[in-house]
C-alpha positions in Angstrom: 122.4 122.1 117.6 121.0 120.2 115.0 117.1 119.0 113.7 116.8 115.9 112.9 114.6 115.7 109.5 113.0 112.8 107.5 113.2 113.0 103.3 110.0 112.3 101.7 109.2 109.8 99.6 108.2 111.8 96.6 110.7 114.2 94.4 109.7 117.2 92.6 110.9 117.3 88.7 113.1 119.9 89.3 115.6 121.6 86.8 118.9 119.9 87.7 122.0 121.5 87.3 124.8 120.5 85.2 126.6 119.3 88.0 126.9 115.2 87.8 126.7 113.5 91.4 130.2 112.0 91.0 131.8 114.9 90.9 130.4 117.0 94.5 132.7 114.9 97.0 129.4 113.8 99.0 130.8 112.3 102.6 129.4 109.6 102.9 130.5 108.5 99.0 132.1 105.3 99.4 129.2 104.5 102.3 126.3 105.3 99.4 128.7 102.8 96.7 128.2 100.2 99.0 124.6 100.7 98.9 124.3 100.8 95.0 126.2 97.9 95.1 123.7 96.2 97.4 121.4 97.4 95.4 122.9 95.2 92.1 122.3 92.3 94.2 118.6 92.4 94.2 116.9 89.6 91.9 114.4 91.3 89.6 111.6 89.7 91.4 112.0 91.0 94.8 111.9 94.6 93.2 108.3 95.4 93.8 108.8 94.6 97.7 111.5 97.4 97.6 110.1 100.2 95.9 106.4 99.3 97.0 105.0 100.0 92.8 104.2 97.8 90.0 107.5 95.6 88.4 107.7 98.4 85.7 108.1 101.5 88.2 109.9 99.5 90.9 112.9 98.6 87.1 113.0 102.4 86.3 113.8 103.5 90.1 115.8 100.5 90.4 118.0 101.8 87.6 117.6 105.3 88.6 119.5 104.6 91.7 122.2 102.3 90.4 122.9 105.2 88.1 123.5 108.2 90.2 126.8 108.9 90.3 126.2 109.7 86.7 123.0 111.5 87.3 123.0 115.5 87.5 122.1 117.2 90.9 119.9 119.4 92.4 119.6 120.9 96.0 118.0 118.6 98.4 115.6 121.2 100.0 114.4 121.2 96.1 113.6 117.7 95.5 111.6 116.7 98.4 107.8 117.4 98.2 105.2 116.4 100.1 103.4 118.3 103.0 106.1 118.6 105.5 108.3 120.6 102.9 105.5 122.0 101.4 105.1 123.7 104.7 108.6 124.6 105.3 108.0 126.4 101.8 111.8 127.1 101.0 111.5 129.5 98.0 109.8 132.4 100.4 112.1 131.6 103.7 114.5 134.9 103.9 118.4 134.2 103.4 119.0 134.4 106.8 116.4 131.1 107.3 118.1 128.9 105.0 121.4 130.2 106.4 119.9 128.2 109.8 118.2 125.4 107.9 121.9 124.7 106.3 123.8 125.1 109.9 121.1 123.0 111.8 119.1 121.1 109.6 120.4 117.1 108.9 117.9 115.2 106.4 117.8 111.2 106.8 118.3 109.9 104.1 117.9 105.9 103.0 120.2 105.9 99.5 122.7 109.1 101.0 122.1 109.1 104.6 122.4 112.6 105.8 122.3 115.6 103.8 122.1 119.3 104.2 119.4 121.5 102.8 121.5 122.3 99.7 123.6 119.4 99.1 123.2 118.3 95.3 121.8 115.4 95.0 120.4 113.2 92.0 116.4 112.1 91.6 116.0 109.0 93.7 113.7 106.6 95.6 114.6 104.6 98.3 113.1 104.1 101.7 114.8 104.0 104.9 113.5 100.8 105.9 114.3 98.2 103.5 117.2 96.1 102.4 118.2 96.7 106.4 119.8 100.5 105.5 118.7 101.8 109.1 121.8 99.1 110.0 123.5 100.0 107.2 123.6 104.2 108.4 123.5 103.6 112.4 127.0 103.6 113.2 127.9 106.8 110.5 124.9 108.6 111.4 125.4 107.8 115.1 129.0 108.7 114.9 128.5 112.3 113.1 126.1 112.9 115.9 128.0 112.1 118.7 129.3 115.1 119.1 126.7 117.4 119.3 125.4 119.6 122.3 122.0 119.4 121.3 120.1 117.1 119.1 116.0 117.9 118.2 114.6 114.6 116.4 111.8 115.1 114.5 112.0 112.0 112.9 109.4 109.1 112.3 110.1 106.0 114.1 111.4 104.4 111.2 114.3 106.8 110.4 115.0 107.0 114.6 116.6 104.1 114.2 119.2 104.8 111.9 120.9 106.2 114.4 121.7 105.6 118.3 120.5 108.2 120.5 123.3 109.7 123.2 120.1 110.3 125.3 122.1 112.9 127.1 122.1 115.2 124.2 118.7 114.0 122.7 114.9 115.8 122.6 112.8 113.5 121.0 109.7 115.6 119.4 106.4 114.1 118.8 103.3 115.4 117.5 100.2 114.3 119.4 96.5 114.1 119.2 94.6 113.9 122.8 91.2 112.4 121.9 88.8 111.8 125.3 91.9 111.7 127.4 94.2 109.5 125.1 97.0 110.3 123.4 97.9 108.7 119.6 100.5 109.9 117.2 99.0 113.1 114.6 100.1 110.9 112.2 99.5 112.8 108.8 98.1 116.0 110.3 101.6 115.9 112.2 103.1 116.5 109.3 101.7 120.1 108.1 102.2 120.8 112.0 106.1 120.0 111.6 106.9 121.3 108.4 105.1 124.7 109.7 107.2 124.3 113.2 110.6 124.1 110.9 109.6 126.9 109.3 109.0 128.8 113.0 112.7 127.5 113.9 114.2 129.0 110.7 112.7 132.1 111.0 113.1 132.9 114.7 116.9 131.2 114.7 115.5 128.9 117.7 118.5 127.5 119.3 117.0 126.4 122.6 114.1 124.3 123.7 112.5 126.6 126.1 111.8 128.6 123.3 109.6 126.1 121.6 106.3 127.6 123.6 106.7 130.2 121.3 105.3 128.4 118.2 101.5 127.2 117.7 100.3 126.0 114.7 96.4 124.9 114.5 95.6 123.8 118.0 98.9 122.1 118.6 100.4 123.2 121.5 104.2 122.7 123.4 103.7 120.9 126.1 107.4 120.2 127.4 108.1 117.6 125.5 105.5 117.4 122.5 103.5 119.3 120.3 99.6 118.5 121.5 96.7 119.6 120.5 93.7 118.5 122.6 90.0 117.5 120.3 86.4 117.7 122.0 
C-alpha cells in the first residue's frame, strides 16, 4: 500500500546536513536534470508567472533550484510546513510511525517528483503545475505506481494528475463539507483534517480501507468513500 501525499509550498529553515544533493543517488536524478535544465530556459521575464512573487523572490528561487545538486540536504518530512504537516507533527510520531510513513508514504513532488519521508533533499520552490511538470512526472510516477496493490490518494487535483490512475488499484480520498444538503471540497479546513488523518494512519499502521471508520477528526466523518463532516 501506499498514500499518496502533496509537498507544500513553503519550507522550514531547517539545519541541513553536510550532505550535498549530488551525492544521495536520488531516482529520479537524471528526470530532475532535465527539469533544471528546463528551468535554464526560462526568459527572466516570465519568472514571476512561475514562482507566483515579486521579480526579486521569483531570481533567488529561480537560482535556488538551478543550483541544487550543489545544495546540502535535509529530510523531506523536515522541510515541508504548512498545516497538513503541521498536523502530521513528525518530531512526536513514535519510531514505529515513521517506520510506516517511510514504507507507505510517497510525497508529489514538482522539482523531484516522489520522495519518501526522509529522503534528503535541498530547500526549493516549485509547484506542480507549471512549466507542464504534471506531463513531465506522469509516465515515471504512473509507472512506479503501477505495481501496487493498493493506492490511497490524498492528493489535490493538481498533483492527481501527475500520474495515471490504474482505477483498479486506486481509492481517491476527499475531504468534504455538506452545507444544506450540498457537498463542496473542505478546501483549507481539509487540510488540518488530513494531516491529522496521516497521523491516525501512522499511528494505528492502517493498512486497509475498512479501517478508515476508525478515525474522526472535528466533525469529519468516513463515509465510504470521503471524509464528511455535515454543518447546520
Amino acid at each position: 500500500m501506499k498514500i499518496l501525499v502533496p509537498p507544500s509550498e513553503g519550507k522550514a529553515k531547517v539545519k541541513p546536513t553536510k550532505t550535498i544533493f549530488s551525492t544521495t543517488k536520488f531516482r529520479f536524478e537524471r528526470e530532475v536534470n532535465q527539469v533544471v535544465r528546463l528551468l535554464e530556459l526560462i526568459d527572466d521575464e516570465d519568472l514571476r508567472s512561475v514562482y507566483g512573487t515579486s521579480p526579486e523572490k521569483a531570481m533567488g528561487f529561480h537560482l535556488q533550484n538551478q543550483d541544487i545538486f550543489n545544495s546540502p540536504c535535509a529530510p523531506a518530512i523536515e522541510r515541508y510546513t504548512g498545516v497538513v504537516y503541521e498536523h502530521i507533527d513528525w518530531k512526536t510520531l513514535s519510531e514505529k510511525a515513521k517506520n510506516f510513513m517511510e514504507k507507505h508514504v510517497f510525497i508529489f513532488s514538482g522539482l523531484f517528483g516522489l520522495l519518501t519521508p526522509k529522503t534528503p533533499i535541498p530547500d526549493y520552490k516549485l509547484k506542480m503545475n507549471v512549466l507542464s511538470l504534471q506531463h513531465h512526472w506522469n509516465p515515471i510516477l504512473s509507472d512506479v505506481l503501477h505495481e501496487e496493490e493498493v493506492i490511497i490518494d490524498l492528493l489535490p487535483q493538481v498533483h492527481r494528475k501527475a500520474y495515471t490512475p490504474n482505477k483498479k488499484n486506486v481509492i481517491q480520498v476527499d475531504f468534504l463539507i455538506i452545507n444544506k444538503g450540498k457537498k463542496s471540497a473542505a478546501g483549507h479546513f481539509g487540510k488540518a483534517v488530513k494531516g491529522e488523518f496521516i497521523r491516525y494512519m501512522a499511528e494505528n499502521n492502517i493498512t486497509k480501507v475498512d479501517e478508515f471508520g476508525g478515525f474522526e477528526f472535528d466533525g469529519f466523518k468516513w463515509d465510504g468513500s470521503s471524509f464528511v463532516k455535515e454543518e447546520s
